[in-house]
C-alpha positions in Angstrom: 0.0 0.0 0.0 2.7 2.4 0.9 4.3 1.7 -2.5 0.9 2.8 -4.1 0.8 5.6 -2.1 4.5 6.9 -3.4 4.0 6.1 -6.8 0.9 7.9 -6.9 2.3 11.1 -4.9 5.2 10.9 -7.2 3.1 11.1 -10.1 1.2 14.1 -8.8 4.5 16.1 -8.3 6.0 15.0 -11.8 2.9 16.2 -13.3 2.7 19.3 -11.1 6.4 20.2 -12.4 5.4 19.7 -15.6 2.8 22.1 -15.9 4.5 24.5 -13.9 7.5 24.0 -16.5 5.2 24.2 -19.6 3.3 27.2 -18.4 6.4 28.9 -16.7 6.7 33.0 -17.9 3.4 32.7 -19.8 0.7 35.2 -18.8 -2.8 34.5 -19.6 -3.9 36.8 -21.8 -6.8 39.3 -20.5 -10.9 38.5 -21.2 -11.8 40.3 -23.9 -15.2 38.5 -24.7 -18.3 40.5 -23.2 -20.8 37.8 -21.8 -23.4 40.6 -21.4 -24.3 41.9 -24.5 -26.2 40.9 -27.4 -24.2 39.5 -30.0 -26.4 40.1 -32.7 -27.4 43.7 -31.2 -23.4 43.6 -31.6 -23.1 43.2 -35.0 -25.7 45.3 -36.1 -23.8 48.7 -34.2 -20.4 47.0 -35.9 -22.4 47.2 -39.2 -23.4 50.7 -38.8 -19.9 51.8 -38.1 -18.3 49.8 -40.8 -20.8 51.7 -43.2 -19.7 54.9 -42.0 -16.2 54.6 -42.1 -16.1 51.9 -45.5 -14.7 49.2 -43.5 -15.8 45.5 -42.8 -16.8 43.6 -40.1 -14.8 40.7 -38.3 -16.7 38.5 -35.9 -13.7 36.5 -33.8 -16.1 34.2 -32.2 -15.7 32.7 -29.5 -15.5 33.2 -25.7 -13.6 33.6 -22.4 -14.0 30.1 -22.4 -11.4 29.8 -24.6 -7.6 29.8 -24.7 -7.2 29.9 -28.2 -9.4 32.7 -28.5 -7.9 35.0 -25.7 -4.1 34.1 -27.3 -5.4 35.6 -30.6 -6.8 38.5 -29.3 -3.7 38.7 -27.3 -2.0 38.1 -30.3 -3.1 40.3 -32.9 -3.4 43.3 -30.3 0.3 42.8 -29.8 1.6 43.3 -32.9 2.1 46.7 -34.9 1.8 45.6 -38.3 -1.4 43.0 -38.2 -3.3 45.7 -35.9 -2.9 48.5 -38.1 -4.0 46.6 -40.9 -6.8 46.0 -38.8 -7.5 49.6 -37.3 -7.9 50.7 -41.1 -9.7 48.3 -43.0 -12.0 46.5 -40.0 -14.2 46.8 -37.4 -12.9 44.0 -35.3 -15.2 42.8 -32.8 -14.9 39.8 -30.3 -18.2 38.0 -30.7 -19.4 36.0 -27.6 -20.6 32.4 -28.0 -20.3 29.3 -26.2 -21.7 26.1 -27.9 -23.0 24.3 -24.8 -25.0 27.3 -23.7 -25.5 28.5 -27.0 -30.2 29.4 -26.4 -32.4 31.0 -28.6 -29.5 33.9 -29.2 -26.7 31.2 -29.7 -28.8 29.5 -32.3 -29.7 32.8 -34.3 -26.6 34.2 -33.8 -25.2 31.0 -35.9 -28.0 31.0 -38.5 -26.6 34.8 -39.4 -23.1 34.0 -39.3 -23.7 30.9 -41.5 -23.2 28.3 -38.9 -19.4 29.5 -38.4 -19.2 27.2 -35.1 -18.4 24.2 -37.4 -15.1 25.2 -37.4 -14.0 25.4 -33.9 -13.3 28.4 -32.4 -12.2 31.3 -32.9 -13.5 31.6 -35.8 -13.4 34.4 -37.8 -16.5 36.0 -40.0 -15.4 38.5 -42.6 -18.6 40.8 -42.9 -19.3 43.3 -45.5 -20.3 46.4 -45.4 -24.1 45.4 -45.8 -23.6 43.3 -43.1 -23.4 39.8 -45.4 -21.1 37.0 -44.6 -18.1 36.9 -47.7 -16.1 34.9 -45.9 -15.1 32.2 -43.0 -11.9 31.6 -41.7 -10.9 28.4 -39.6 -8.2 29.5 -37.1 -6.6 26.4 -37.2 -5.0 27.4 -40.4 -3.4 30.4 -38.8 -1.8 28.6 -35.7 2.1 27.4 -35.0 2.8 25.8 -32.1 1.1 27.0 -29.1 0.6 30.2 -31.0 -0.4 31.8 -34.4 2.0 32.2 -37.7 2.1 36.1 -38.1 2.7 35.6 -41.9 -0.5 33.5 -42.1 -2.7 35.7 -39.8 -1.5 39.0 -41.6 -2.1 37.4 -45.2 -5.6 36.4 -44.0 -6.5 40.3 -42.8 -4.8 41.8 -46.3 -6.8 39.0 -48.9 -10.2 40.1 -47.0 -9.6 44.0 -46.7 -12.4 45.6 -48.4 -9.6 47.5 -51.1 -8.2 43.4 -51.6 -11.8 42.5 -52.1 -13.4 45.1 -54.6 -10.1 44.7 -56.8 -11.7 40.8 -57.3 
């Protein structure tokens, strides 16, 4: 029994070490996903301002809930060069949904973004100035590691600009 006992506590600290080595200088990355809002109230204002200024719309969507989602945001908020190409062609928004409590909202909110959730998350949802889904992106093309690829991530924003797209 006590060799059970040590085997098992031994386990528990070499996994505890583990993390703690894994995880060791990483900071997580701040909530950026508002639970309380509407998200299709959301889009609508993120339409309206598009129109105004002749930018899209990008839904990241996703939640708290989510590492991948907060290292993106984290990510993309981080560098210079992907977040002015953002700042001038988009209105970026973080889009809250969790697919477990997804309700009424969840469901609706998945019919207008043509059922983006069958990607995984984040997703991304390149909206048009009218407010009309042009395009999808799966994040799991843009990720490296534990992180994201700044070549892929930055060629995604550019190709969907609303300047790259007209030119089409």
């Amino acid at each position: 029994m006590k060799k059970v006992l040590s085997i098992v506590v031994l386990a528990a600290a070499l996994f505890t070490m583990t993390v703690h080595a894994q995880t060791q200088g990483e900071t997580t990355p701040k909530k950026v996903y508002n639970e309380q809002i509407n998200p299709l109230e959301q889009i609508d204002q993120a339409v309206a301002q598009a129109q105004a200024e002749g930018k899209f719309v990008i839904c990241q969507v996703g939640g708290n809930w989510c590492p991948w989602c907060l290292r993106f945001a984290d990510f993309i908020t981080n560098d210079s060069t992907i977040n002015s190409v953002i700042e001038q062609n988009f209105v970026y928004i973080h889009t809250n949904y969790h697919p477990r409590k997804a309700g009424e909202v969840g469901k609706a909110l998945m019919k207008r973004l043509n059922n983006a959730g069958r990607f995984g998350f984040p997703v991304f949802v390149v909206l048009d100035e009218q407010g009309n889904v042009i395009h999808i992106q799966d994040s799991a093309l843009l990720e490296e590691g534990k992180g994201y690829n700044k070549d892929k991530v930055l060629n995604f924003f550019k190709h969907w600009t609303p300047s790259a797209v007209k030119a089409e």
